[in-house]
C-alpha positions in Angstrom: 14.1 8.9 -20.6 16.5 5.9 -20.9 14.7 3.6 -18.2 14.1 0.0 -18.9 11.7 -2.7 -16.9 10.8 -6.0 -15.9 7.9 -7.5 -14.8 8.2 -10.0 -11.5 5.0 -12.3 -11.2 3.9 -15.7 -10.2 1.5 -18.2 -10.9 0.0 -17.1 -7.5 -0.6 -15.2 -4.5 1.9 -16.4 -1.5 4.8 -17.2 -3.6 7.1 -15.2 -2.3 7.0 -12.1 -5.1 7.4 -9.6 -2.1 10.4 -11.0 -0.4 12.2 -11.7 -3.9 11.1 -8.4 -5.5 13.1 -6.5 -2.2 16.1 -8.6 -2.2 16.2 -8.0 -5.7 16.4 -4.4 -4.9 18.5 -3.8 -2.0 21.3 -6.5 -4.0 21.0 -4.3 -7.1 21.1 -0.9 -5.2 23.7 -2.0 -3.1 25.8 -2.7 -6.5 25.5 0.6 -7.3 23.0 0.1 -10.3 20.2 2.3 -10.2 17.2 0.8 -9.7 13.1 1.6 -8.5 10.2 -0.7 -7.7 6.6 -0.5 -8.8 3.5 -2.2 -7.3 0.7 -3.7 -9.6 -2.6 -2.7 -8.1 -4.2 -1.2 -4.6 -1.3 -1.8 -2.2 -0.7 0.7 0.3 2.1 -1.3 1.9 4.5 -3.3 -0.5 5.7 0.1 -1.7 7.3 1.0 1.5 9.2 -1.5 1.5 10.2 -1.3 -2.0 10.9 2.5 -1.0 13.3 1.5 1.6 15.0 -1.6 -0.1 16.3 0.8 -3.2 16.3 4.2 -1.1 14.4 5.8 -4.0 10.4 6.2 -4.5 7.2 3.6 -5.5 4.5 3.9 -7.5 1.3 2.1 -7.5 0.7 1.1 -11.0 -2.9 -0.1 -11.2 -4.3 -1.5 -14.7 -7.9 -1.5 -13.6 -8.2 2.4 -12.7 -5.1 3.9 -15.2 -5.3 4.2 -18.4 -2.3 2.9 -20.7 -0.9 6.4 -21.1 -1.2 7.2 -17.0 0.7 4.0 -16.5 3.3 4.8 -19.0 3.4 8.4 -17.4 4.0 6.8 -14.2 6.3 4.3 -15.0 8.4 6.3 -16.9 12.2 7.3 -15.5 15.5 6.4 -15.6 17.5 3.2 -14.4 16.0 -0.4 -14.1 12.4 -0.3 -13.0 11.2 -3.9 -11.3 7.4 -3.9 -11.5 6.0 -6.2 -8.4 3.1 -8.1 -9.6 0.1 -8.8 -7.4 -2.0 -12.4 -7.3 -1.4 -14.6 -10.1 0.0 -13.5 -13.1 -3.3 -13.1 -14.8 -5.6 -12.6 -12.2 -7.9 -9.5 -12.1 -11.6 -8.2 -11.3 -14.4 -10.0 -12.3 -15.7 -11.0 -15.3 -12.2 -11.2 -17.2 -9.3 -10.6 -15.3 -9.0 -6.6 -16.2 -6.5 -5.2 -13.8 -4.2 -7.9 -14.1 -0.4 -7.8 -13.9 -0.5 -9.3 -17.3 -1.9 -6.3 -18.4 0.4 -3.9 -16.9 2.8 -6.2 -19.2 1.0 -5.4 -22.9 0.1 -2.1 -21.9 3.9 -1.5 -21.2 5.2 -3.9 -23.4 7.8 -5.4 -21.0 8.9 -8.9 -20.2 8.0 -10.9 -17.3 9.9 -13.0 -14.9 7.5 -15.5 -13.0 8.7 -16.1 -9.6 7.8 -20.1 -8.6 6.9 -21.5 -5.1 8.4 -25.0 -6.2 8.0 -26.4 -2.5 5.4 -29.2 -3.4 6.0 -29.8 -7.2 9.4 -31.5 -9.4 8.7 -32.3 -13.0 5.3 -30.8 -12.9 6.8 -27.5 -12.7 7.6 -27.7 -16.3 4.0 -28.1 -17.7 3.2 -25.2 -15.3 5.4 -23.1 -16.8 4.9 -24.0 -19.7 1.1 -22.9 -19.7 1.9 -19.2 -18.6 4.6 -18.9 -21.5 2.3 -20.3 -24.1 -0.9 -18.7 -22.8 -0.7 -15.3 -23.8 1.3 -14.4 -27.2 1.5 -10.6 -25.7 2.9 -11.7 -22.1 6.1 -12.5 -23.0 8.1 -14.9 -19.9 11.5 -14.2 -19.8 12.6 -16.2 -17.2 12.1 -17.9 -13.8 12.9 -17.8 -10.5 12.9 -21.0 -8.2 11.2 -19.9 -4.9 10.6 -22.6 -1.5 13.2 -25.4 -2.6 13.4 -28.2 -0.4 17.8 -29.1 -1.4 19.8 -29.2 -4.1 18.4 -32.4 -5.3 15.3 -31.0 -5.3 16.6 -27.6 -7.6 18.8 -30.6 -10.0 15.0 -32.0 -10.7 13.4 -28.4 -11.5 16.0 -27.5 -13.3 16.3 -30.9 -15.6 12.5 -30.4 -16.1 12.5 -26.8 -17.0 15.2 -27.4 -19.2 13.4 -28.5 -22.5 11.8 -25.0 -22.8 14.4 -22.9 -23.2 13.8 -20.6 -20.4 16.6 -18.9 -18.1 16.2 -20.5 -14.9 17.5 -17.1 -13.1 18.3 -18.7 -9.9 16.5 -21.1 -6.9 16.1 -19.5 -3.4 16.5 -22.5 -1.1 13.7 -22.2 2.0 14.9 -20.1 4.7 12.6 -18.9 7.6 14.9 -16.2 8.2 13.1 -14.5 5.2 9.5 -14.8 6.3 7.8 -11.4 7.0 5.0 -10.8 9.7 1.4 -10.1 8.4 -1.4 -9.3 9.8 -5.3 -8.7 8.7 -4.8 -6.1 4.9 -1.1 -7.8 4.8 2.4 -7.4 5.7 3.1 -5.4 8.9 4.2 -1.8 8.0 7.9 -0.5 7.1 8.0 1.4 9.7 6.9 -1.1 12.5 10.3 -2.8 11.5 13.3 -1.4 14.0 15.4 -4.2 12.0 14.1 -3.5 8.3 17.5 -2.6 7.1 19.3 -5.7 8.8 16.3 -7.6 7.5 16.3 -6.4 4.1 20.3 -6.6 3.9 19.9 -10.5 5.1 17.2 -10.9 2.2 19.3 -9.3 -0.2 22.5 -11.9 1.2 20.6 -14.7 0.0 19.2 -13.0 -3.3 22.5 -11.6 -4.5 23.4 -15.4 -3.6 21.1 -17.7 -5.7 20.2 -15.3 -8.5 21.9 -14.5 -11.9 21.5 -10.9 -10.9 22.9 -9.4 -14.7 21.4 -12.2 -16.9 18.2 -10.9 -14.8 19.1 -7.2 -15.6 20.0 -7.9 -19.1 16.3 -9.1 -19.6 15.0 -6.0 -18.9 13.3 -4.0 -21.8 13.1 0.1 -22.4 9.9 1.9 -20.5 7.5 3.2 -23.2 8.1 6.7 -23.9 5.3 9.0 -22.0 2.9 11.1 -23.7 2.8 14.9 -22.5 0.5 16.0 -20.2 -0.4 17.8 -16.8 -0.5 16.4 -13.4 -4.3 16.3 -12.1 -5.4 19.2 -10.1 -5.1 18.6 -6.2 -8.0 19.0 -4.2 -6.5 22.0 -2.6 -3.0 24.1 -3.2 -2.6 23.4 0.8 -3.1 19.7 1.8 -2.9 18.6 5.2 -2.1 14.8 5.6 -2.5 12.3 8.4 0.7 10.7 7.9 1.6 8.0 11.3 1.0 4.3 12.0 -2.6 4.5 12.2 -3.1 6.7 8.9 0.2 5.1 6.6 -2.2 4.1 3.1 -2.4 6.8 0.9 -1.2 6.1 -2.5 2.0 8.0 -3.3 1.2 8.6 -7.2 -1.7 11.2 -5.3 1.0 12.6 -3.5 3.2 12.5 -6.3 0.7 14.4 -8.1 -0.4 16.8 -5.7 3.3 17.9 -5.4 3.8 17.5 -9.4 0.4 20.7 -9.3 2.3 22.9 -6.8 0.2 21.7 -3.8 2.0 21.9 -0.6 1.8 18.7 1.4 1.6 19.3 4.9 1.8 15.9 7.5 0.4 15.8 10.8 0.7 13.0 13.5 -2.4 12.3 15.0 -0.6 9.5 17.1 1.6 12.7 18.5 -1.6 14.4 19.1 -0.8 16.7 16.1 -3.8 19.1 15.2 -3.7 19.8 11.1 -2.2 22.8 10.0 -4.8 26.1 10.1 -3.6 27.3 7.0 -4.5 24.3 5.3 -7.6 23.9 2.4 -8.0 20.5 3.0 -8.2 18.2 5.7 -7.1 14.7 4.2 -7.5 11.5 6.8 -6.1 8.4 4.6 -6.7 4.9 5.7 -4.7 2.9 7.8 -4.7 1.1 11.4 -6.9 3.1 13.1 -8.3 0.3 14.8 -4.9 -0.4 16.7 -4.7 2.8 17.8 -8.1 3.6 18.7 -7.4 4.2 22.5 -4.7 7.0 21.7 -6.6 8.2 19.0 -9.6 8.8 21.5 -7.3 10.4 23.7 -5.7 13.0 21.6 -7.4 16.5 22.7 -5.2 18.6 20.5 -5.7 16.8 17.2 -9.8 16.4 18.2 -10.0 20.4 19.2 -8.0 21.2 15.6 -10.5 18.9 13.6 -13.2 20.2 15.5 -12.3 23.9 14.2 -11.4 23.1 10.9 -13.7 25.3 8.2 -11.9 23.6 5.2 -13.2 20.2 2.9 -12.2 17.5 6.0 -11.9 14.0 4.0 -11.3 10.9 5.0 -11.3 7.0 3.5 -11.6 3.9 5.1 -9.7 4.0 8.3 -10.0 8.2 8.0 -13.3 7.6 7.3 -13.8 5.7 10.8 -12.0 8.0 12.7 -14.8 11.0 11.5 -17.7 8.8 12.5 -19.0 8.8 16.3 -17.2 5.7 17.8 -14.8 2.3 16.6 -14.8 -1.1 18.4 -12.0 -2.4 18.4 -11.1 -6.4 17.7 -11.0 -6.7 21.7 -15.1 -5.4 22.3 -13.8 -1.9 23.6 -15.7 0.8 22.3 -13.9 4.0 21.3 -15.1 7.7 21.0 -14.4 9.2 17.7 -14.4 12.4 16.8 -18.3 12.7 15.8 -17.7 14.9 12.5 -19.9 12.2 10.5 -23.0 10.0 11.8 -21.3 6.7 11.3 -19.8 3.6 13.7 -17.8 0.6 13.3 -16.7 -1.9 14.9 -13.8 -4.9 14.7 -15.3 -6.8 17.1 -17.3 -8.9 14.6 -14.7 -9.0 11.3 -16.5 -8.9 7.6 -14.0 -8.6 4.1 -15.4 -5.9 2.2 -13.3 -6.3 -1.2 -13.0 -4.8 -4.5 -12.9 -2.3 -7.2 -15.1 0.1 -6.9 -16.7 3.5 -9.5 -18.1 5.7 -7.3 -19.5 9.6 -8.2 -20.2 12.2 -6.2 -21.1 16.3 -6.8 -20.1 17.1 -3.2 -17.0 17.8 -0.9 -13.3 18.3 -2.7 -13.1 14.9 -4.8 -16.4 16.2 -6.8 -16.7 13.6 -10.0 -16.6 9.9 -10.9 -13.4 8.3 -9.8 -11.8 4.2 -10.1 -11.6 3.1 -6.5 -10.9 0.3 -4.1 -12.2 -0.9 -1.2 -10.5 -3.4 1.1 -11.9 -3.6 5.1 -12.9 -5.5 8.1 -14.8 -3.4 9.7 -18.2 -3.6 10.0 -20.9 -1.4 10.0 -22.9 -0.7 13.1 -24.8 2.9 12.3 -24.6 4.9 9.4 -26.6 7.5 9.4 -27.0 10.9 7.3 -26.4 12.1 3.5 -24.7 9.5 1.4 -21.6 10.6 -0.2 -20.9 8.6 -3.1 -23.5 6.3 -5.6 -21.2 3.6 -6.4 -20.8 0.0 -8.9 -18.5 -2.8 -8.6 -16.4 -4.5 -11.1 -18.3 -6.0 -13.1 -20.9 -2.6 -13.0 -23.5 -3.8 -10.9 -24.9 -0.8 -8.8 -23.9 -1.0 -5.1 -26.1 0.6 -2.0 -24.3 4.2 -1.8 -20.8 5.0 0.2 -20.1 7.3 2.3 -21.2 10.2 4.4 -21.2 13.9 3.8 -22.0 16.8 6.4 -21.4 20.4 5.7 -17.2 21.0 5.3 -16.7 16.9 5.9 -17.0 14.0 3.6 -15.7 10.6 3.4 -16.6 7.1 2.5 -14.4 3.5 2.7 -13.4 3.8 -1.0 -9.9 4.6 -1.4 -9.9 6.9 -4.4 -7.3 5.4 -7.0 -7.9 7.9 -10.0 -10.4 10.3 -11.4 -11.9 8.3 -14.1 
């Protein structure tokens, strides 16, 4: 493998990593260099769009669940790989900050670019940065990108303040509204929601391309860790039907990855189109998603409820999967919704709680048999739960938790989204 990578952090959550990280992309792809994105932790969504801004595929890289080989396996390929960070820079689980993007940068050994909301701050910016390149001797900063500023007055003062320590300013993105996202509840609105995501990531890329040193940036980059050998995890079943549509979009690719990298076939199913899953299938697999704004078609689809209904192979399903098994989901607006009744359990949106974190969970029953790293990250709450629990589960920090889940003869699920078997 002849890959090399970079890191792309901040100081902080909302400082426009996301929106720099796929201009950054789709201005590099567009030059013809080839190039791949990487996500730092449990996000379903990010790698979409990192997937469409460079036309080639994401992975989840997630320090808390993988080990330092996994990651390396993962990361490895060809080309420039730009790893998106998640939170701060050195924020992870409780007690000390395991799971970090900081870590994903010793395990890896790569250098880090720190992306800078400097709408509120001038010479202050300098002891900021400052503290993240001194804080860690094995999180090396590289470089920095100016994000949020106010003129070019404003980028003369960040730059004659950053200037003393010998860090590359890369470039300063000037604030533009134009490159604001929507969001919504678990984070930005889906790739495919967008009908203008191509014009919108082009524009993005426009201003980018524009304002950053986009070789000096390359040039940074170091070589990807060579990967150890070894064998793809077993799938839960050589023929794998997935919910794959608005309402069921968050399943991690590395599992799909995986499952392809076994021999499984992957076999997608709409249960918007009112899609039943494939008979020939020897597992049922409902990932999380929307379901909640979608509940009404959901409810309505006879074909997909008659196929689950008859299915005599493991059915699974996480979080918003999960949901969709249990009895009935209210949605945000108070209007209860039949579900199809495979497991005793109901939720409801109507009255919104965060349920947030990492998660160990073990179980002996249903196709993901064993103790796996997981995450869960969900409004909903609770109104019945009723029947055999699935998993016995700790947090981060390993305090025991009451037990997810819900198993019933061929179906299983819990909110955990399983990250790896640990």
């Amino acid at each position: 493998m002849s890959g090399r990578g970079l890191i792309l952090a901040a100081p902080a959550s909302g400082s426009g990593k996301t929106t720099v990280t796929l201009g950054l992309l789709r201005a590099l792809a567009r030059r013809g260099t080839p190039v791949r994105g990487a996500k730092s932790g449990p996000d379903y969504i990010d790698p979409r769009f990192h997937a469409a801004a460079c036309h080639a595929p994401c992975l989840n890289l997630d320090a808390w669940a993988m080990s330092p080989e996994r990651i390396a396996a993962r990361a490895a390929g060809d080309g420039l790989l730009l790893i998106e960070g998640a939170m701060g820079l050195f924020d992870g689980a409780p007690p000390e900050g395991r799971g970090a993007t900081a870590d994903l940068a010793r395990h890896l050994r790569l250098p880090v670019v720190l992306i800078v909301d400097a709408a509120k701050t001038a010479q202050s910016i300098a002891p900021l940065v400052a503290g993240f390149a001194g804080h860690d001797p094995e999180v090396r900063i590289a470089g920095v990108i100016l994000n949020m500023v106010g003129s070019p007055r404003h980028e003369a003062m960040l730059r004659a303040a950053l200037a003393p320590l010998g860090l590359p300013v890369l470039g300063a993105l000037h604030r533009d509204r134009t490159m604001a996202h929507p969001s919504r509840h678990l984070g930005l609105v889906q790739a495919e929601e967008r009908a203008d995501l191509d014009t919108w990531l082009d524009a993005v890329a426009d201003k980018v391309a524009g304002a950053v040193d986009l070789d000096t940036l390359s040039a940074l980059a170091a070589p990807l860790p060579d990967p150890a050998p070894g064998t793809p995890p077993a799938p839960p079943g050589q023929r794998i039907a997935l919910a794959r549509d608005e309402a069921f979009a968050f399943s991690y690719p590395h599992m799909i990855h995986d499952w392809r990298a076994a021999g499984a076939e992957v076999l997608p199913f709409s249960p918007l189109a009112d899609e039943p899953p494939d008979p020939r299938a020897d597992i049922v697999f409902l990932p999380g998603g929307y379901p909640e704004l979608h509940a009404g078609r959901i409810a309505a689809a006879a074909r997909f409820r008659a196929g689950m209904e008859a299915a005599t192979c493991p059915v699974y399903g996480e979080c918003g999967g999960y949901m969709v098994l249990g009895e009935a989901l209210t949605d945000a607006q108070g209007t209860r919704h039949r579900m199809l009744g495979l497991l005793g359990v109901e939720t409801s949106f109507a009255t919104r709680k965060l349920h947030l974190g990492y998660r160990s969970v073990t179980t002996t029953e249903g196709p993901f048999a064993g103790r796996w790293a997981a995450h869960e990250f969900h409004y909903a709450t609770t109104v019945s739960e009723t029947g055999a629990p699935l998993f016995t589960a700790s947090d981060a920090e390993g305090a025991a938790l009451v037990p997810m889940g819900l198993v019933r003869d061929n179906v299983s699920g819990s909110f955990a989204h399983l990250i790896e078997r640990a």
